[in-house]
N, C-alpha and C positions, 0 to 999 in steps of 0.2 A: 562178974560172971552171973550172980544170982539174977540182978537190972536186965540182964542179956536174954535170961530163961523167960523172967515173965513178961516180958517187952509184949508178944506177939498175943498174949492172952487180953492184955488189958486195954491194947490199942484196937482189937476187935468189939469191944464195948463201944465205940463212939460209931453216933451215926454221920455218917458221911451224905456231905450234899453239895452237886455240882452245878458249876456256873460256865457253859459253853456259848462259843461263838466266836468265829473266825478273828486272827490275828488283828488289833487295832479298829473293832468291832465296839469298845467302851466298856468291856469286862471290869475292869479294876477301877476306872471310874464310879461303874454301880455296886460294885461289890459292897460296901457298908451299907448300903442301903434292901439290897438283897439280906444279907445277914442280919441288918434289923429286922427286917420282916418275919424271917422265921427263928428269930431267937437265938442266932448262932453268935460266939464270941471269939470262936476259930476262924484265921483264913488264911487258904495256902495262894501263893500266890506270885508266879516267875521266879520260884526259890529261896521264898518266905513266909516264914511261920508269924503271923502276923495277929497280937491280940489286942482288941481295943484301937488305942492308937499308937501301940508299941510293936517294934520289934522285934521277935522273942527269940528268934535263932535263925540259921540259915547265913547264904549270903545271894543279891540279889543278882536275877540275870543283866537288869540293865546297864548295870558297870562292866561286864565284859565287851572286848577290844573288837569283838568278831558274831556276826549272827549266829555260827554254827556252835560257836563257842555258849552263848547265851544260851539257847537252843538244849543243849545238855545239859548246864546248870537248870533251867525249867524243869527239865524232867530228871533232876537227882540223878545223874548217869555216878556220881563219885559217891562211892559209899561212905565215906568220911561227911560226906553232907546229908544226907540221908538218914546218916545213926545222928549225927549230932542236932536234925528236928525231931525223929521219932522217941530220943530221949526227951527230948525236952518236955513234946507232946504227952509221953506216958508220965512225967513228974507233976504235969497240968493238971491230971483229971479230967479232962477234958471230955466231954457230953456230945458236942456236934461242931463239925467241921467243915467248912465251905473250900471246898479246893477249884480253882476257875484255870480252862484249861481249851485248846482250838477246837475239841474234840473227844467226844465222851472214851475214846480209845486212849486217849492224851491222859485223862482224869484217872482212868480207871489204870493206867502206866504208874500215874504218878503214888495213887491210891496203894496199889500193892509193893511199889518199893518202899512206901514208910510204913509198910506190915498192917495197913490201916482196912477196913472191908470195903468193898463194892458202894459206890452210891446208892440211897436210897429213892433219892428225888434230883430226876435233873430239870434244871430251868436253863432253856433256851435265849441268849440277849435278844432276840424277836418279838420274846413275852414279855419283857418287859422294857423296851424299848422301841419308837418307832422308825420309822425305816429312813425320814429324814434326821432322826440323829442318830443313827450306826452311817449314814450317807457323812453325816458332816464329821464323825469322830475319825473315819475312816480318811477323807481330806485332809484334817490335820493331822494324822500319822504319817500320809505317805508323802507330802508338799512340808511341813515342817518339823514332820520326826522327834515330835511330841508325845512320850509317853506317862503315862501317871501309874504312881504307887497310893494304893489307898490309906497312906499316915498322914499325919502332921508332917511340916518343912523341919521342924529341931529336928526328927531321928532318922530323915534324911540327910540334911546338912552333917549330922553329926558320921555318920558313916558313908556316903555319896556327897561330897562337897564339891568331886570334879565334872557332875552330870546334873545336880540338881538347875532345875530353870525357875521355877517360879510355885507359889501356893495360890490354891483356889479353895474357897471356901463355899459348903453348900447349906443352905437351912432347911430343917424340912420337919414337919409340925409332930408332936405326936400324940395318938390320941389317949386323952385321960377319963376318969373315972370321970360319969356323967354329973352333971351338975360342977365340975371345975375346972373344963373348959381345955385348952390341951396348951402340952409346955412345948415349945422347942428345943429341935436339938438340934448343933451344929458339927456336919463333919468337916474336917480338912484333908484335902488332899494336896499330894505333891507333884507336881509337871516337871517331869525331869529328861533331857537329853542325851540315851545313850551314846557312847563310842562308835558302836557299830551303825545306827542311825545319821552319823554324820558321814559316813565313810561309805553307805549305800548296801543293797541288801545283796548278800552270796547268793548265786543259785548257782547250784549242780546242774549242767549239760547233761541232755538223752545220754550222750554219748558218753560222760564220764561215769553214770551211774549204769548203764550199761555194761562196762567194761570190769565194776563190781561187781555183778548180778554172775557175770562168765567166770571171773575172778573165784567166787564164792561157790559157785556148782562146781565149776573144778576141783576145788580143795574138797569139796564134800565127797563128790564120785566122777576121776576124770571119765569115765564110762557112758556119762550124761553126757548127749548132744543138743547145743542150743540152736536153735533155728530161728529162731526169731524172739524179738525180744519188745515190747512196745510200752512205754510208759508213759501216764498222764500225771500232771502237777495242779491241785488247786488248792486252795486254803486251808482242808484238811492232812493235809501231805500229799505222798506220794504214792501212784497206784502201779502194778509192775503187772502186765501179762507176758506170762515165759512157755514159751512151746517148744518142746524138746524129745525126741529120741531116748526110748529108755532100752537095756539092756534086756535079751529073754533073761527071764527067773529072779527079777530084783522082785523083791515086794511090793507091788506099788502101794496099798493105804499108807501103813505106817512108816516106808521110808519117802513118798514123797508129802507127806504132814511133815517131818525133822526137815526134809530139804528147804521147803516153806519158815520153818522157825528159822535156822541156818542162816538164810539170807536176809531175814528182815532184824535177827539181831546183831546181825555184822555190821550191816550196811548203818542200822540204827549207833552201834558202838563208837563206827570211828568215823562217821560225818556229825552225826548229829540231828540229822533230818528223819523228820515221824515217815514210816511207812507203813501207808492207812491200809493197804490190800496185795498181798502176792497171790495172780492165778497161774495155777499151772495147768496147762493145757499137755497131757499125753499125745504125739501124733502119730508114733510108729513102734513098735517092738522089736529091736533087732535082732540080731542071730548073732 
């Protein structure tokens, strides 16, 4: 209970720093290499607390049987996985943390469930990748459903032995004190095959997520009428425009902000899918 009290104090000490860029973009590929650069020994990363070349807790997305399933394990939806990195993280000491995520909304999701603070610096995979290799990482994600964990192949084989594919190893110089020239160092990473990469990615239909968005106002205030409902899908989730009929004398700021949280933590809850923007559009006042 005491570990409980000062969890939220001491994991506000570290600074946080994020690694963005669209799914199968080469995030976890650069990640060691990003965190060399600026010094970090932390990385969070599809549902791993990852230091060095060890894996220090969590369990990863890519062993899950289902995208949307993955998809929640990324973003710590189960509070058992959540306390069991934020523990570990406050026993760490831990100074700076790289957490890689689709989407600085993603980061800062994942950020405040393990009671951790705001990014201080985000890097975009743009900045430090060129546009023919997020082209060609992006190929072999979606043609051969190839993903990588930035470990070594042991502490993957050792805990993913039904997904691991293959180790690749990368060198890359570092520079030393002048006059003795620079040492190498070598990362490994692991190309592994999730479950769900072989069985093809889920997507939510307009129309089923639609029938949540109605689902979700109802429960909130059947009073609400929806009129139209329009939603767009791209890399960073899901954008939801709602236009609806409100009752005379509801409130509107502060009860359609709640109807707004409402729906994107529902919808977030029990699919799993990031929902990057709800607007709601007021069209009528009724009587």
């Amino acid at each position: 209970m005491f570990l409980d009290f000062l969890l939220p104090f001491t994991l506000k000490k570290i600074k946080v720093f994020a690694l963005v860029g669209r799914s199968g973009t080469g995030k976890s590929f650069r990640a060691k290499l990003v965190a060399q650069k600026y010094e970090i020994d932390y990385i969070i990363d599809d549902g791993l607390l990852i230091k060095d070349d060890r894996i220090l807790a969590g369990h990863s997305a890519k062993k899950e049987k289902t995208f949307m399933a993955a998809v929640k394990v990324a973003l710590f939806d189960e509070k058992a996985h959540r306390d069991d990195v934020a523990r570990k993280l406050q026993g760490e000491k831990t100074k700076k943390i790289l957490i890689l995520g689709t989407s600085e909304k993603m980061v800062c999701k994942i950020a405040s469930r393990l009671q951790l603070p705001l990014p201080i610096k985000t890097i975009m995979i743009e900045d430090i990748s060129s546009q023919e290799e997020i082209d060609k990482a992006i190929r072999t994600r979606r043609i051969e459903g190839k993903h990588v964990i930035p470990v070594p192949s042991i502490e993957v084989k050792r805990s993913y032995p039904n997904i691991f594919y293959n180790a690749i190893r990368i060198l890359r110089k570092k520079k030393g004190p002048v006059g003795l020239g620079a040492s190498p160092s070598v990362h490994e990473k692991s190309v592994v095959r999730p479950e769900y990469s072989k069985r093809g990615k889920v997507i939510i239909s307009e129309a089923a997520l639609s029938q949540m968005v109605i689902h979700c106002v109802d429960e909130y205030n059947p009073e609400i009428k929806i009129k139209k409902i329009t939603v767009k899908d791209d890399d960073m989730g899901y954008r939801l425009v709602i236009t609806i009929d409100v009752p005379y004398g509801i409130q509107l700021g502060g009860n359609i902000h709640e109807l707004q949280r409402y729906v994107i933590d529902n919808i977030e809850r029990y699919t799993g899918i990031l929902i990057e923007e709800v607007n709601i559009i007021i069209d009528k006042i009724t009587q």
